[in-house]
C-alpha beads as a LAMMPS data file, in Angstrom:
LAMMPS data file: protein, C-alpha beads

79 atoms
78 bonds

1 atom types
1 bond types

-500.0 500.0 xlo xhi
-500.0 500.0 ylo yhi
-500.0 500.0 zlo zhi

Masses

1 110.0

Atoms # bond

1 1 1 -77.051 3.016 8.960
2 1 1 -76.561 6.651 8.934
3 1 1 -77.102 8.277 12.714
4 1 1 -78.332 11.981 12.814
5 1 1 -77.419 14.180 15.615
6 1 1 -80.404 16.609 16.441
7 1 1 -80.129 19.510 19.600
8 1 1 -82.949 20.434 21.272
9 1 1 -84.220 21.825 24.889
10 1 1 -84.060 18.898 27.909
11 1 1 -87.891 19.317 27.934
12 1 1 -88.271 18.933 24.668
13 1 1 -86.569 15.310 24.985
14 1 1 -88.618 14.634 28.059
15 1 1 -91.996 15.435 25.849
16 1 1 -90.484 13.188 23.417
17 1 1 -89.419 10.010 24.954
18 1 1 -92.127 10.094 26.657
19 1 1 -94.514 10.306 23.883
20 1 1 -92.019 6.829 22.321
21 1 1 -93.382 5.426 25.286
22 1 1 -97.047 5.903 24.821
23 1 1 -96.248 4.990 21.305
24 1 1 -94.634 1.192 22.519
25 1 1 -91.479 2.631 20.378
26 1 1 -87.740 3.432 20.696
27 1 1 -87.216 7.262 20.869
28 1 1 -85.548 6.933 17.838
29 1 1 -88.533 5.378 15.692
30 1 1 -90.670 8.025 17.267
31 1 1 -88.565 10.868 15.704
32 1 1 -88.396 8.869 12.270
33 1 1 -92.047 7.525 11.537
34 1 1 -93.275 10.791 12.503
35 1 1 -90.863 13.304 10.651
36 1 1 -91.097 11.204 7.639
37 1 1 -95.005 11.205 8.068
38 1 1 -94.933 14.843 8.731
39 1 1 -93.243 15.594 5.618
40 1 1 -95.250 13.240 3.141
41 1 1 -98.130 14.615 4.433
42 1 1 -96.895 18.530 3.588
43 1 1 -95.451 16.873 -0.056
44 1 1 -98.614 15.660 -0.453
45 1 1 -100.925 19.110 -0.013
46 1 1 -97.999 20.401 -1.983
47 1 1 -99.009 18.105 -5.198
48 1 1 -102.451 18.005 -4.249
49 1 1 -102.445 22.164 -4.210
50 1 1 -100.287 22.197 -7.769
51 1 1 -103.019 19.957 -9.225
52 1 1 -105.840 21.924 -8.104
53 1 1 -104.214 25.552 -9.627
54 1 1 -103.328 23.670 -13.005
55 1 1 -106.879 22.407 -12.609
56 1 1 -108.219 25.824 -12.356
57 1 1 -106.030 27.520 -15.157
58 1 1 -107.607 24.762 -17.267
59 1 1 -110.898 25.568 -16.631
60 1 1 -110.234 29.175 -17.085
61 1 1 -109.398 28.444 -20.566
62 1 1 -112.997 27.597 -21.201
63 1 1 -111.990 23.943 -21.564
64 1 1 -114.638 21.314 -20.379
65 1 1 -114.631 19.494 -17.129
66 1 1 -114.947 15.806 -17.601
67 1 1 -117.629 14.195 -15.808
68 1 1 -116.313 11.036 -12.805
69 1 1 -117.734 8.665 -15.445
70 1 1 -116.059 10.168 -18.596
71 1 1 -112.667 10.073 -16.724
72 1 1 -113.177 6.646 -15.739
73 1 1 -113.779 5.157 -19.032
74 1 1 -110.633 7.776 -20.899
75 1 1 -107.793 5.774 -18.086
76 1 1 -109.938 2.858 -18.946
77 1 1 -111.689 2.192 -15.732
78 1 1 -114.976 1.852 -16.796
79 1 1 -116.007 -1.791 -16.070

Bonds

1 1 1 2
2 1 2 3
3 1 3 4
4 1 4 5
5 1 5 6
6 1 6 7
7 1 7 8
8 1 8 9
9 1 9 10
10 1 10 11
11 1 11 12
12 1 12 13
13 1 13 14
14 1 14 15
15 1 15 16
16 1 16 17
17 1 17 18
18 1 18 19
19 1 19 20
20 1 20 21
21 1 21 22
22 1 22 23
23 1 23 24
24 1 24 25
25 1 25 26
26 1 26 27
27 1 27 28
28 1 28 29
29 1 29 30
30 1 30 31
31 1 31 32
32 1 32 33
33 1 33 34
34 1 34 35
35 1 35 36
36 1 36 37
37 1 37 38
38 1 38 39
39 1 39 40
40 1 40 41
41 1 41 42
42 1 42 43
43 1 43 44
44 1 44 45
45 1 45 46
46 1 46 47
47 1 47 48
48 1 48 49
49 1 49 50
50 1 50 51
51 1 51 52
52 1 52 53
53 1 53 54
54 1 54 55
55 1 55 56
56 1 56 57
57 1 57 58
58 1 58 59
59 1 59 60
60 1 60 61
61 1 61 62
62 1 62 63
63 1 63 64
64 1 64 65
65 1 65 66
66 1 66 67
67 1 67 68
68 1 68 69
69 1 69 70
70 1 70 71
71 1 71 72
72 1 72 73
73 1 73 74
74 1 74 75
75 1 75 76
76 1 76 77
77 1 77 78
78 1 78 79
């Protein structure tokens, strides 16, 4: 397993092993589970944000929105 060195104020590591505690976790699970959450979540408004701009240059175009139940039945969800 690869180890990661990170620097950062004494408080900072007080806040932190403190909130592992709270948590019921190991410092470094803390720092892992919610870096990796913290940056799926931003990825996800990311692709979430590019889907509602292509979304909008589509309608722009004069193109027709599909209706819940149209879309549901073209990706053949519809039963």
């Amino acid at each position: 397993m690869a180890v990661v060195t990170v620097k950062m104020a004494d408080t900072d590591k007080v806040f932190l092993q403190a909130m592992a505690q709270f948590e019921g976790v190991s410092l470094s699970e803390l720092i892992r589970t919610q870096t990796f959450k913290a940056l799926e979540d931003k990825y996800d408004a990311k692709v979430a944000d590019e889907a509602l701009e292509e979304y909008e240059r589509y309608l722009a175009t004069g193109s027709p929105a599909l209706s819940w139940q149209a879309l549901m039945a073209e990706v053949g969800l519809d039963d």
